[in-house]
C-alpha positions as CSV (number, residue, x, y, z in Angstrom):
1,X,-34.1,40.0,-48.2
2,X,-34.9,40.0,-44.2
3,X,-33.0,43.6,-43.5
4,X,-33.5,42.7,-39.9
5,X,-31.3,40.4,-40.1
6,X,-28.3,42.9,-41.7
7,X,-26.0,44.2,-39.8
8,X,-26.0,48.1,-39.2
9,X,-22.8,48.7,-41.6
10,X,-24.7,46.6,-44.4
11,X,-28.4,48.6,-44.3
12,X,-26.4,52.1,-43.8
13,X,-24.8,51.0,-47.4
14,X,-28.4,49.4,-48.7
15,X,-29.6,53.1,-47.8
16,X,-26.8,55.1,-49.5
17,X,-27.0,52.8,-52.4
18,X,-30.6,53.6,-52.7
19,X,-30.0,57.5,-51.9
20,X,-28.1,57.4,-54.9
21,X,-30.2,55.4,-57.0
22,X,-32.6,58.6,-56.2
23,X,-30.3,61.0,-57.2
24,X,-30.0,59.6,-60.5
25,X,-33.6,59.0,-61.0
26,X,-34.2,63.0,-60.5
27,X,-31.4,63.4,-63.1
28,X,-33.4,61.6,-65.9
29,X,-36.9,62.3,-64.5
30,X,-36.5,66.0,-65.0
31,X,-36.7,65.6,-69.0
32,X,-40.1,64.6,-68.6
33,X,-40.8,68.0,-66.4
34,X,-40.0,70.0,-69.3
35,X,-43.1,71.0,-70.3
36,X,-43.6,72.6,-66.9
37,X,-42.0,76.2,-66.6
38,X,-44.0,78.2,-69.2
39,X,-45.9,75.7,-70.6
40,X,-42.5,75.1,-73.6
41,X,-44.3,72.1,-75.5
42,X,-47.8,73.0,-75.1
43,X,-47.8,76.1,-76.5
44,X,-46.7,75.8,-80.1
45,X,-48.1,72.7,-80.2
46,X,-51.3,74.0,-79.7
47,X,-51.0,76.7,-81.6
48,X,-49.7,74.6,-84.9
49,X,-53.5,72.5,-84.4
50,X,-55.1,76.0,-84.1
51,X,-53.3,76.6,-87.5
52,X,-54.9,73.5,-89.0
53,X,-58.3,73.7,-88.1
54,X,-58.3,77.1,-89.8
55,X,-56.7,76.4,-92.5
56,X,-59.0,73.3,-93.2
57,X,-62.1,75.0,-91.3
58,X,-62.6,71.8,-89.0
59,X,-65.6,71.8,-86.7
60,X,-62.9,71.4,-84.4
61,X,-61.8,72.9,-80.5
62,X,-57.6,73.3,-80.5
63,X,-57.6,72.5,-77.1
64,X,-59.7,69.2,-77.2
65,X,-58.0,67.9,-80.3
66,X,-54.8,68.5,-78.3
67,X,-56.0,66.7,-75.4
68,X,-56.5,64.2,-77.6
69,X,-53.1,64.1,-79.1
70,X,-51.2,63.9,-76.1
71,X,-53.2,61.4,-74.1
72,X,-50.9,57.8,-73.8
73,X,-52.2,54.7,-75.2
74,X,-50.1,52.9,-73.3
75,X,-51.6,52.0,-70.0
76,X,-50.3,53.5,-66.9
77,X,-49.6,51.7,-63.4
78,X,-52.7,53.1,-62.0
79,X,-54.6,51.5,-65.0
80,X,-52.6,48.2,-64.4
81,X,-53.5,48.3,-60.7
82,X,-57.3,48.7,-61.6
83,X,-57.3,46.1,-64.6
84,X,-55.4,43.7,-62.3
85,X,-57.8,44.3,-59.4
86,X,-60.8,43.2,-61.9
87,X,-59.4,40.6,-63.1
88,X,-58.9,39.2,-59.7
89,X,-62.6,40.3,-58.7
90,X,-63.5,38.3,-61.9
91,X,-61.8,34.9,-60.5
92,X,-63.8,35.8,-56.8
93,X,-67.1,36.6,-58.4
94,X,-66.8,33.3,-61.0
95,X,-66.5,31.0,-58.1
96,X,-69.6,30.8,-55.4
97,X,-67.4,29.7,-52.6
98,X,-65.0,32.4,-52.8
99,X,-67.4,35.0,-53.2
100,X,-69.3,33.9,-49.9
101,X,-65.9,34.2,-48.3
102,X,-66.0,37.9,-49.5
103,X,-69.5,38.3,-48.5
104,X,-68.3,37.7,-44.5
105,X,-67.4,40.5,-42.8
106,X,-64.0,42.6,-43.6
107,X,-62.9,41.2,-40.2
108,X,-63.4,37.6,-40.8
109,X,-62.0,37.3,-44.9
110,X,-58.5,37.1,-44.2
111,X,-58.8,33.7,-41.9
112,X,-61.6,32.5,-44.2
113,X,-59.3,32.5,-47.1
114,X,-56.3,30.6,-45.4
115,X,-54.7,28.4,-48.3
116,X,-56.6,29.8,-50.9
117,X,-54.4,30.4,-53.9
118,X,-56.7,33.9,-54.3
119,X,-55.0,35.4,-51.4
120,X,-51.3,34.8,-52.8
121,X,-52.3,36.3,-56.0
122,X,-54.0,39.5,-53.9
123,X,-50.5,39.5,-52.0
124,X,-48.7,39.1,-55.0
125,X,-50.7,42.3,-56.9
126,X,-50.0,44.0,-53.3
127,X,-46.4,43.8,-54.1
128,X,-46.6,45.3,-57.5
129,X,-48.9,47.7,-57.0
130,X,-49.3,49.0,-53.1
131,X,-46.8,51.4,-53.6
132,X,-48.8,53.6,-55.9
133,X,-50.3,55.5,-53.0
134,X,-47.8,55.2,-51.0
135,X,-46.7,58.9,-51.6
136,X,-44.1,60.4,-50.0
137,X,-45.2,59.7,-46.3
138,X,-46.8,56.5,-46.5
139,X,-48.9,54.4,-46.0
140,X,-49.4,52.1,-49.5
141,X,-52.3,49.9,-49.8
142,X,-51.6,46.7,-48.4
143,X,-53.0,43.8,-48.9
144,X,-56.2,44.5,-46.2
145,X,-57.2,47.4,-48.6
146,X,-57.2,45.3,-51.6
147,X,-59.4,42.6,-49.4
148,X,-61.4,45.4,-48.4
149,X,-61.9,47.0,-52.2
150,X,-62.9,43.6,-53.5
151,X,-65.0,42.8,-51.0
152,X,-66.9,45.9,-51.2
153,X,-66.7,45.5,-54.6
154,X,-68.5,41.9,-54.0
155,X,-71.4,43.3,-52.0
156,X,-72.3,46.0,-54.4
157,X,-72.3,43.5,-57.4
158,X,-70.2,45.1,-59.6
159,X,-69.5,43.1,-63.1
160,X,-66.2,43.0,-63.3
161,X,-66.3,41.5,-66.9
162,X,-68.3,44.4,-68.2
163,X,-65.5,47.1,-67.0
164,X,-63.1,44.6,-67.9
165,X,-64.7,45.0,-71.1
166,X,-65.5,49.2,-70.9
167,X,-61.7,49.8,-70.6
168,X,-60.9,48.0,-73.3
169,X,-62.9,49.6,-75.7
170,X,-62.1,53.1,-73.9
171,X,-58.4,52.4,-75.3
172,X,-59.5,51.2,-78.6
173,X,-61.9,54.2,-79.1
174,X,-59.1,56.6,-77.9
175,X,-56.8,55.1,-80.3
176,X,-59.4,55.7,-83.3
177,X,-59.7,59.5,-82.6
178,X,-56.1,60.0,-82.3
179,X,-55.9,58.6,-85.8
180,X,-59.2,60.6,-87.1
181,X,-57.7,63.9,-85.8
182,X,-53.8,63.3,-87.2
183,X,-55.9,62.1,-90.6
184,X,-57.9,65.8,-90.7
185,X,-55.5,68.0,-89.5
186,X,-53.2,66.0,-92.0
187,X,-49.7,65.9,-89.5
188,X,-46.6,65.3,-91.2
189,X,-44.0,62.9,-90.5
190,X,-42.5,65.4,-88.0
191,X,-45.6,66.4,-86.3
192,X,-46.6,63.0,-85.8
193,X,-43.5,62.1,-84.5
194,X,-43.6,65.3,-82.1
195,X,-47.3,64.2,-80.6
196,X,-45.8,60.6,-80.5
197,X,-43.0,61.9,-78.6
198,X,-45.3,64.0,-76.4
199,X,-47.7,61.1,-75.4
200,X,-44.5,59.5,-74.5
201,X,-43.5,62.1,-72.0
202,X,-46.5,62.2,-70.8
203,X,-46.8,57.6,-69.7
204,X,-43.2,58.2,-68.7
205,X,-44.0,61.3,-66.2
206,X,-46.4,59.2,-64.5
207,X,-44.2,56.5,-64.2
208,X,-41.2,58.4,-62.9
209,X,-43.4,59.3,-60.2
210,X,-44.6,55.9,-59.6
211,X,-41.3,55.0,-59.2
212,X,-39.8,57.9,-57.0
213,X,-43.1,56.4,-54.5
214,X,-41.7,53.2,-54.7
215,X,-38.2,54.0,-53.6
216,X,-40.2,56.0,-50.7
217,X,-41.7,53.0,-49.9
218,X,-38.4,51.0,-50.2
219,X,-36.4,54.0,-48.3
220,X,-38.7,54.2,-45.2
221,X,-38.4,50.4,-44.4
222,X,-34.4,50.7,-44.4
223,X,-34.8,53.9,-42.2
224,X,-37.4,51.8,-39.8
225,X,-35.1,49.4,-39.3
226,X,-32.2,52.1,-38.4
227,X,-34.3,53.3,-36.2
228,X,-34.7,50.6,-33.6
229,X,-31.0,50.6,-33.4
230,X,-30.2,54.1,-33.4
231,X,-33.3,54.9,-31.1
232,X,-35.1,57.1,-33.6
233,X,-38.8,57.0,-34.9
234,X,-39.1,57.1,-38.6
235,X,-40.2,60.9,-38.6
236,X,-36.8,61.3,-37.1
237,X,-34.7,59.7,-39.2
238,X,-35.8,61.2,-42.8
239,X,-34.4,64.1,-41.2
240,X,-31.2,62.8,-41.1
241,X,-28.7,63.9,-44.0
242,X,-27.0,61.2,-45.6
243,X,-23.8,62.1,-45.0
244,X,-24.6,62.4,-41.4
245,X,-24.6,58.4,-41.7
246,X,-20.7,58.3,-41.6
247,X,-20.7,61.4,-39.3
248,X,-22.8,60.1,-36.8
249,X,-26.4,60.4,-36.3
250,X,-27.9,63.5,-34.9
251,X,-29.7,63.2,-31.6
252,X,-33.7,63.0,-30.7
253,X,-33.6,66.8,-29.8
254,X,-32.1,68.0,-33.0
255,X,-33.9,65.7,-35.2
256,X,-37.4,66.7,-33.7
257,X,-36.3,70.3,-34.2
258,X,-35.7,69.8,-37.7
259,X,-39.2,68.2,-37.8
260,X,-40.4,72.0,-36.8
261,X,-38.2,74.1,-39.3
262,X,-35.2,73.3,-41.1
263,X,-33.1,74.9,-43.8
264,X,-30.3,72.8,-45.8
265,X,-28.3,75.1,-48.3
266,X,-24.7,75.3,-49.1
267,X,-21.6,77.6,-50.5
268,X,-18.7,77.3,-51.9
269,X,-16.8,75.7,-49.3
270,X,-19.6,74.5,-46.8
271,X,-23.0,72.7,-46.1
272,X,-25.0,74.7,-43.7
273,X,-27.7,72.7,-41.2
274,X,-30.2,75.0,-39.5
275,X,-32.9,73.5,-37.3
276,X,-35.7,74.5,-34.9
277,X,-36.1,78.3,-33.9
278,X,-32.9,79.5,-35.7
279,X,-34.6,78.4,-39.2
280,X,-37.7,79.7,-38.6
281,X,-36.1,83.0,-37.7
282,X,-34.1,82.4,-41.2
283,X,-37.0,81.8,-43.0
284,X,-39.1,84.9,-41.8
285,X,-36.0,86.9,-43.1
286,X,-36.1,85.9,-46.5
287,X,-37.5,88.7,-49.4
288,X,-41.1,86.9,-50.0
289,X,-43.2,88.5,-52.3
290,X,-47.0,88.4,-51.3
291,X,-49.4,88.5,-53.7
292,X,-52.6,90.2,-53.1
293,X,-55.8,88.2,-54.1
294,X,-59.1,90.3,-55.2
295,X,-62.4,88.3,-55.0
296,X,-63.3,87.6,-58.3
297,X,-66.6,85.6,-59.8
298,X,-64.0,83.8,-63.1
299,X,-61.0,82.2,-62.9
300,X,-59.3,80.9,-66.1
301,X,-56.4,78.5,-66.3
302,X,-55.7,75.8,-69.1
303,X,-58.0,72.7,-70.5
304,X,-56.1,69.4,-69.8
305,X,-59.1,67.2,-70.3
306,X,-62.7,69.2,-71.7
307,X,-65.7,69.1,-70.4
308,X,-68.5,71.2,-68.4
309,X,-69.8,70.3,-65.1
310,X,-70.8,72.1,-61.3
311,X,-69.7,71.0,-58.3
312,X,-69.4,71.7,-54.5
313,X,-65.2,73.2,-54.2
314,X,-63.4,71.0,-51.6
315,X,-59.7,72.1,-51.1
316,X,-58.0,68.6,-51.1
317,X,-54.1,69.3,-50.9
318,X,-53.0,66.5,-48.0
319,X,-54.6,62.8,-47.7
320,X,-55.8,64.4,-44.6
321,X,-57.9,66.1,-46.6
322,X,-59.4,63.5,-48.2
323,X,-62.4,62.7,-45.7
324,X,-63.7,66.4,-46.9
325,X,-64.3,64.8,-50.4
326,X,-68.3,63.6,-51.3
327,X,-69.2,61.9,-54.7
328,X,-70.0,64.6,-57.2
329,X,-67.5,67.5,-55.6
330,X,-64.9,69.7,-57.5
331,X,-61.2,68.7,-56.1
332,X,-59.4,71.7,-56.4
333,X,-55.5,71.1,-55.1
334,X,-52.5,73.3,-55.3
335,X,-51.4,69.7,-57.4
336,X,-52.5,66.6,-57.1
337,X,-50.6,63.4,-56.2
338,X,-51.3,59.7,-56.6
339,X,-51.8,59.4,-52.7
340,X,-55.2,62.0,-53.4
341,X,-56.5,59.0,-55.9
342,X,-59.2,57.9,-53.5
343,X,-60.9,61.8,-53.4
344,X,-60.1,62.0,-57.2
345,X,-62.1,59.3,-58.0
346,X,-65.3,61.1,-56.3
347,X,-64.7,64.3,-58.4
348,X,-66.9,65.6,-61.1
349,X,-63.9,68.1,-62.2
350,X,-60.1,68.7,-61.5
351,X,-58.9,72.2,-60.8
352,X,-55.4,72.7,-60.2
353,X,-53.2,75.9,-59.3
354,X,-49.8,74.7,-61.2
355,X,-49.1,72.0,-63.3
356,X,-48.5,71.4,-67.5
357,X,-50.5,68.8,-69.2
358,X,-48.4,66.2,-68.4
359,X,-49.0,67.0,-65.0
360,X,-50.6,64.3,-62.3
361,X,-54.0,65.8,-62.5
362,X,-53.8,66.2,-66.6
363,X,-53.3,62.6,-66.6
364,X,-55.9,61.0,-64.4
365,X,-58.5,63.4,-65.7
366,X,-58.0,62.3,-69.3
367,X,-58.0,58.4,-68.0
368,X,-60.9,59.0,-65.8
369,X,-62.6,61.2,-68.8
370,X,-63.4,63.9,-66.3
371,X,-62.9,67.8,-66.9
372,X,-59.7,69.2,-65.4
373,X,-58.3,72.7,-65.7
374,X,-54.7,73.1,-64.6
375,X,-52.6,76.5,-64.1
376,X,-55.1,78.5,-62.5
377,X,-52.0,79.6,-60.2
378,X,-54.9,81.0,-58.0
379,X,-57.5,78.2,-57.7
380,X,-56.9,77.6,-53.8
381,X,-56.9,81.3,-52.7
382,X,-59.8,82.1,-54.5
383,X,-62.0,79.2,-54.1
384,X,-63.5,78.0,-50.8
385,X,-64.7,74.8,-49.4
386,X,-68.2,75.1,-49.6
387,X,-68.2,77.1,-53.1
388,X,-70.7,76.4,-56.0
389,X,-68.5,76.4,-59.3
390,X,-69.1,75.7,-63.1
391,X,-65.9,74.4,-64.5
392,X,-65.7,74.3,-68.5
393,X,-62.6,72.6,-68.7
394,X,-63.2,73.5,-72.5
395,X,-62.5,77.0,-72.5
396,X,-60.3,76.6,-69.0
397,X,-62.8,79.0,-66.8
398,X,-64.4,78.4,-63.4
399,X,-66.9,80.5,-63.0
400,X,-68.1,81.0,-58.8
401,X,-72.2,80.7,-58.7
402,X,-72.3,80.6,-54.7
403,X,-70.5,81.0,-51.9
């Protein structure tokens, strides 16, 4: 569909239509956030292995076999975007003239691949899986990062068959232990069906929020395009309300204030718009409790994927933050997102101030097999950029050794 050629009436409908597509997908997507407030599954779930392993005196952790448990089988988008990637990389590294083509310079590869049927398969994998870091703000990956990725992935001479192969054999092996540990802790019908049911939730929270990025995506081209004709950048106009669509479209002035400050709420009878200096002032009147952090040397939180590493703390809560992150560092984030994936793949250990663990950061942690410690609630006030941590993700402490 070329929305450039709709008319206004049309794309205001497209928008609404997707606006409420939205709505409905938070409806849905909030069973899969139940595990969040107070940890509701987690809890007795854990508790019920702890039980087990007592009772049968395994050589067993709780909180590793429960890591385990709840860890999908099923492969995630992100998973799918990297097994796709290789596969492509395998096709480019299989034929000598393609691969000189991804030997040139990143400037150069586009033109040297004109009407090769590579490139419409690299658009193609664009298309389904660009999104993924799109966030909410943008941008995705398009199709010049995926030239980019494989052609760095060219020049270092990375065997695409052999991690091809390595991922395949991570699932089969994570598969095995799930059934080892139901077979000695000797689940029931119920309790199998409860883990089951838990790994689930878990593939299905990743994918809501795949999706929610894709409607982003989708969203933001609609609003560019209302933009031109309403004379509004696109930081403007997700600051319009949707029902300001039929109303008529605030101006530049207000819409930049509300790009400063803006409170929405409503009552019985009316929905209340503040922008600019008047929400600000709102704001600092509201009853905010501040807490009081005391320098401490531990700080303990929950295991979403065990292990025991040290690391160099980097705070890495916005992709601007990303260009902190070095090979080998400790990402520690308020909570991560799929748009923090490039500084999550340099990170010896994930440490996290809220999540559950089918959080973001519990899930790519247990795919990328590296430790992670959610629910610290205090991680990024204690911790500094610069700090020298242990993290054992098994018993959920960080422990500061310099600062």
């Amino acid at each position: 569909m070329d929305i450039n050629k709709l008319p206004t009436k049309k794309l205001v409908s497209l928008f609404m239509q997707y606006n409420n597509d939205s709505s409905n997908l938070f409806r849905w997507g909030w069973i899969q956030n139940a595990d969040i407030v107070g940890e509701g599954w987690t809890n007795p779930l854990v508790a019920l292995i702890e039980e087990k392993i007592q009772a049968k005196k395994l050589d067993r952790k709780s909180v590793e076999a429960f890591s385990l448990l709840v860890t999908p089988t099923q492969l995630s988008k992100s998973q799918l975007d990297q097994e796709g990637l290789l596969e492509i990389l395998q096709e480019i590294a299989e034929n000598t003239t393609l691969k000189k083509k991804f030997e040139l310079d990143e400037d150069h590869i586009e033109a040297a691949l004109h009407n090769e049927p590579i490139l419409a398969k690299i658009m193609l994998h664009t298309s389904k899986f660009g999104h993924l870091t799109y966030g909410t703000g943008g941008p995705g990956n398009s199709h010049h990062e995926y030239l980019s990725i494989l052609s760095g992935l060219i020049k270092q001479k990375v065997d695409p068959v052999k991690l091809l192969h390595q991922e395949k054999e991570k699932r089969l092996k994570l598969k095995k232990e799930i059934a080892k540990i139901e077979a000695e802790l000797g689940l029931n019908p119920k309790e199998l069906l409860f883990f089951s049911a838990f790994r689930r939730n878990t593939w299905l929270r990743a994918l809501r929020k795949d999706t929610l990025f894709l409607w982003f995506s989708a969203a933001d081209k609609l609003l560019t395009e209302l933009g031109k004709r309403f004379d509004r950048s696109l930081d403007q106009m997700r600051f319009v309300m949707h029902q300001e669509f039929a109303q008529g479209i605030p101006s530049s002035d207000v819409l930049q204030q509300r790009m400063q400050a803006m409170v929405y709420y409503t009552t019985e009878t009316e929905t209340i718009i503040v922008q600019g200096e008047k929400a600000k002032q709102f704001i600092r009147g509201l009853p905010f409790e501040h807490e009081n952090t005391v320098e401490v040397d531990e700080i303990y939180g929950n295991c979403a994927c065990p292990g025991l590493t040290k690391g160099v703390v980097k705070i890495i809560n916005t992709t601007d933050d990303i260009k902190k992150m070095q090979q080998g560092d400790v990402l520690v984030s308020y909570a991560t997102m799929p748009d923090l994936m490039p500084a999550i793949r340099k990170a010896a250990a994930i440490v996290t101030d809220q999540g559950g663990i089918t959080c973001h950061a519990a899930i790519v942690s247990r795919e990328l097999g590296i430790p992670c410690i959610i629910g610290t609630n205090k991680a990024t006030k204690v911790l500094k950029d610069g700090d020298l941590i242990e993290v054992n993700a098994s018993h959920g402490r960080v422990k500061i050794l310099r600062r």
